[in-house]
Short mmCIF file of the C-alpha atoms (twelve columns), coordinates in Angstrom:
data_MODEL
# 
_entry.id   MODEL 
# 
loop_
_atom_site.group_PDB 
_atom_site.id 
_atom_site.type_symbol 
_atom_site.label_atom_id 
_atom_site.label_alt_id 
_atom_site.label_comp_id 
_atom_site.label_asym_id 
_atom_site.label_seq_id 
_atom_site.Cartn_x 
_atom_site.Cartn_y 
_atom_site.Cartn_z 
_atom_site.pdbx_PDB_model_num 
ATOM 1   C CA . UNK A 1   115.846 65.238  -150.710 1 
ATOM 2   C CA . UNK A 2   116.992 62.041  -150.064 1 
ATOM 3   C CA . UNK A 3   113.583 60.758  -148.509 1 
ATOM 4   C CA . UNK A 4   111.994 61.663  -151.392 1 
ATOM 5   C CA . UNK A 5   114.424 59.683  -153.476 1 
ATOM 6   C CA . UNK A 6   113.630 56.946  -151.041 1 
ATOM 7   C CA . UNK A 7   109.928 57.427  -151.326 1 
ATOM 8   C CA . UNK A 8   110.278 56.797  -155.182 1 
ATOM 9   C CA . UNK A 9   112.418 54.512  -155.004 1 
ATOM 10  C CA . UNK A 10  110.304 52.695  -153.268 1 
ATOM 11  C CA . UNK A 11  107.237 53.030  -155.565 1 
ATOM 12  C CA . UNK A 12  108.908 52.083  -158.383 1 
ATOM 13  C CA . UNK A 13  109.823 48.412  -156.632 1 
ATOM 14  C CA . UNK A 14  106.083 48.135  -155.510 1 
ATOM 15  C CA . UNK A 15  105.593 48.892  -159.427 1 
ATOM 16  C CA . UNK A 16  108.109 46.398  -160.648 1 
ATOM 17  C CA . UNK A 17  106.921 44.286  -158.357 1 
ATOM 18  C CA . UNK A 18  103.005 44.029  -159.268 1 
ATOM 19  C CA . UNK A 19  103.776 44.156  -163.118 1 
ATOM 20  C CA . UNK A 20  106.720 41.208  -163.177 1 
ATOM 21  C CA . UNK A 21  103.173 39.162  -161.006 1 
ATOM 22  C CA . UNK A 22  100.840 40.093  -163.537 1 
ATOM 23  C CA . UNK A 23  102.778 38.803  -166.166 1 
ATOM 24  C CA . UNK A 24  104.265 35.861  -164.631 1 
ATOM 25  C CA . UNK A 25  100.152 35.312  -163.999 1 
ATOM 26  C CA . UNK A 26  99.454  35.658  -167.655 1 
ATOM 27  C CA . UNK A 27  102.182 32.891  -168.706 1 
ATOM 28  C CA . UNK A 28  101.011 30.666  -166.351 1 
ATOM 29  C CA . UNK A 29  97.997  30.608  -167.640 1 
ATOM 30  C CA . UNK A 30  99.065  30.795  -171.215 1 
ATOM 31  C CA . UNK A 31  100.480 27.915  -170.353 1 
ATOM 32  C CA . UNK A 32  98.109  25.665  -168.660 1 
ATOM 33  C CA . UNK A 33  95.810  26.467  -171.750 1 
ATOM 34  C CA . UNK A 34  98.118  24.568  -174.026 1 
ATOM 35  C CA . UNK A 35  98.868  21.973  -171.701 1 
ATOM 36  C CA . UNK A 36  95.220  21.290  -171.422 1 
ATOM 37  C CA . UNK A 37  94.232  21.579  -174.865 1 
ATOM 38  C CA . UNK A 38  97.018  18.833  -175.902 1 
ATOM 39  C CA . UNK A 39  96.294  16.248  -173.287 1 
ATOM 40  C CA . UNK A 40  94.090  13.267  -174.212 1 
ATOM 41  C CA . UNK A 41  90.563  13.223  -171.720 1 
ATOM 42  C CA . UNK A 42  91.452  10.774  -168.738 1 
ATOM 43  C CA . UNK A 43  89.474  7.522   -168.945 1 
ATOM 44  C CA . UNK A 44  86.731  6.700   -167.106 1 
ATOM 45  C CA . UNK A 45  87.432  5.649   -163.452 1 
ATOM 46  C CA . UNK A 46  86.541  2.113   -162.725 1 
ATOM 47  C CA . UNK A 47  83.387  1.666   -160.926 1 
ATOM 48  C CA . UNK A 48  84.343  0.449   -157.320 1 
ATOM 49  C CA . UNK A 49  82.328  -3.232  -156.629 1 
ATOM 50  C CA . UNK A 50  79.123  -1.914  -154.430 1 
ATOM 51  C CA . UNK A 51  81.312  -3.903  -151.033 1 
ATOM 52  C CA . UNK A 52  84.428  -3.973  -150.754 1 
ATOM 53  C CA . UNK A 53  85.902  -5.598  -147.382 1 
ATOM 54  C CA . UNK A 54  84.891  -4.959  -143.829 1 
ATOM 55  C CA . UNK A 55  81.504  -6.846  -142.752 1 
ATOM 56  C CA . UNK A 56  78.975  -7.688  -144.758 1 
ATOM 57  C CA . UNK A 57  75.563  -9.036  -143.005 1 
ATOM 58  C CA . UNK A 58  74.535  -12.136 -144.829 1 
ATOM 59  C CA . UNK A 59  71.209  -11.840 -146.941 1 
ATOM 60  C CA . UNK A 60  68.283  -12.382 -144.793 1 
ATOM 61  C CA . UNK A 61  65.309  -14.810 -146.423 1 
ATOM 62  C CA . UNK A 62  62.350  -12.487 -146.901 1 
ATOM 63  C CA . UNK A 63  59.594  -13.701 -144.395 1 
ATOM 64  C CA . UNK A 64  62.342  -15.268 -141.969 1 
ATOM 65  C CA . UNK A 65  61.266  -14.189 -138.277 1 
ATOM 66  C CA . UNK A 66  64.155  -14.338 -135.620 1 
ATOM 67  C CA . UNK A 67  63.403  -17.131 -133.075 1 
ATOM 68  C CA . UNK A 68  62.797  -14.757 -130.233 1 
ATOM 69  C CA . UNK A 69  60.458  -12.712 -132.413 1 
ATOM 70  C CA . UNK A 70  59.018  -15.849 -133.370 1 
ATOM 71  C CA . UNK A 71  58.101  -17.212 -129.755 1 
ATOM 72  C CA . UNK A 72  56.574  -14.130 -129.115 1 
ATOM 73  C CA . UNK A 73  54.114  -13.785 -132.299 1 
ATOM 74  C CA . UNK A 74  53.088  -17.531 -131.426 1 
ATOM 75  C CA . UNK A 75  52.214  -16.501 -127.779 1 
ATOM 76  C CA . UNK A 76  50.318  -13.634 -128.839 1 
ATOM 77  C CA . UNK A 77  48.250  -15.660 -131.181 1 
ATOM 78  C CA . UNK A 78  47.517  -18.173 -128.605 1 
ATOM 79  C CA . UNK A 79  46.641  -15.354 -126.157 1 
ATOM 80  C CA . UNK A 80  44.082  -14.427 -128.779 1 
ATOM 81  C CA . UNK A 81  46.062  -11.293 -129.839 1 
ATOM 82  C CA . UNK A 82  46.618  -12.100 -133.869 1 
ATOM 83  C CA . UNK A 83  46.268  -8.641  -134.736 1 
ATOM 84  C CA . UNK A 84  48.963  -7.359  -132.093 1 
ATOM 85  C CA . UNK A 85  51.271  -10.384 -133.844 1 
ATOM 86  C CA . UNK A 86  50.115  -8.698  -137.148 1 
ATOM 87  C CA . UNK A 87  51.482  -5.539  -136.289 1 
ATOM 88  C CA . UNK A 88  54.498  -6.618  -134.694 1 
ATOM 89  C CA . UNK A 89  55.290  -8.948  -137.793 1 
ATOM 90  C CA . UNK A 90  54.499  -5.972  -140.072 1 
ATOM 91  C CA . UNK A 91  56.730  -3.266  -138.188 1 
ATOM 92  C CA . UNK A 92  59.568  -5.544  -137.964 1 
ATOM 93  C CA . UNK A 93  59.810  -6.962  -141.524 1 
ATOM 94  C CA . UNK A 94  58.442  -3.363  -142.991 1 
ATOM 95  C CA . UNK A 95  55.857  -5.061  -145.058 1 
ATOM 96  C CA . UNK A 96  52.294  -4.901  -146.063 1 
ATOM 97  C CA . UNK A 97  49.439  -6.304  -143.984 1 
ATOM 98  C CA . UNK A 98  48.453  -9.051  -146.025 1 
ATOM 99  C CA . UNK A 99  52.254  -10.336 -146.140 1 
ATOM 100 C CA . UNK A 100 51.999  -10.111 -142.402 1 
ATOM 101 C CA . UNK A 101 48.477  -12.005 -141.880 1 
ATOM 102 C CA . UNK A 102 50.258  -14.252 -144.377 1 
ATOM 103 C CA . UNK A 103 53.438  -15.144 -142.025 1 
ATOM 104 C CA . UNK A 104 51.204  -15.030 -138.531 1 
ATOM 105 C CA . UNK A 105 48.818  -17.256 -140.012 1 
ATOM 106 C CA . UNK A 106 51.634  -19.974 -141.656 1 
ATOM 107 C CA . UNK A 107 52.761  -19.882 -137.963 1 
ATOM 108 C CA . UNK A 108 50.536  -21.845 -136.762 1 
ATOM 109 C CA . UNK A 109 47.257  -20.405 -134.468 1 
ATOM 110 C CA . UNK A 110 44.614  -19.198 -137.314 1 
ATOM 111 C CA . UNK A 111 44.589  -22.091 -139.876 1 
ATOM 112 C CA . UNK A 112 43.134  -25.072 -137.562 1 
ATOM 113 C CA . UNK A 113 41.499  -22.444 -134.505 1 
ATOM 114 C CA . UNK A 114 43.830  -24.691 -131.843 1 
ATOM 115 C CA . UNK A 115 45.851  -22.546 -129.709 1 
ATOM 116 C CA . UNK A 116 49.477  -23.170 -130.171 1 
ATOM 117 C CA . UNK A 117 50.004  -23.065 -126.273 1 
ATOM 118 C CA . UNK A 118 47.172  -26.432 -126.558 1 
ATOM 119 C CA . UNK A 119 49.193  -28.785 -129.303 1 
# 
């Protein structure tokens, strides 16, 4: 007899138990309802600048070819290559064509037919 007192007992805890959660669940959430319901809307968070600190490459001047890069396009166009110096102008500044005829040509090679190798 007593293990079935026990046994009870013991079901009647696990009872108190779940229905003393469920309602401490329901007041919590009664609860937060309110809270939320009487708080103003947060403002806006400031936009953060687009960099802020650390390193910051300096703005490179559209057109601008490196010096080594340079060298090398004005070789090829002496060698008689301008359309190799094309490419490798275009694939390095990811521009158009024309942009890169453009930049080979103000180099120096195509505008007076002397080889720059020859002035």
């Amino acid at each position: 007899m007593s293990l079935l007192f026990m046994l009870l007992a013991l079901v009647g805890a696990v009872f108190v138990l779940a229905a003393g959660s469920y309602a401490l669940r329901r007041v919590i959430a009664a609860v937060a309802s309110r809270l939320e319901a009487d708080e103003a809307p947060a403002p806006a968070a400031p936009v953060p600048d687009a960099q802020v600190g650390g390193y910051v490459p300096a703005p490179r001047v559209p057109g601008e070819l490196p010096a080594p890069l340079r060298a090398r396009v004005a070789d090829l166009v002496a060698r008689g290559r301008s359309e190799e110096a094309v490419r490798l102008v275009r694939d390095r500044l990811d521009g158009d064509e024309d942009r890169a005829r453009g930049i080979v040509a103000a180099l120096g090679g195509e505008d007076d037919g002397t080889p720059v190798l020859e002035r």
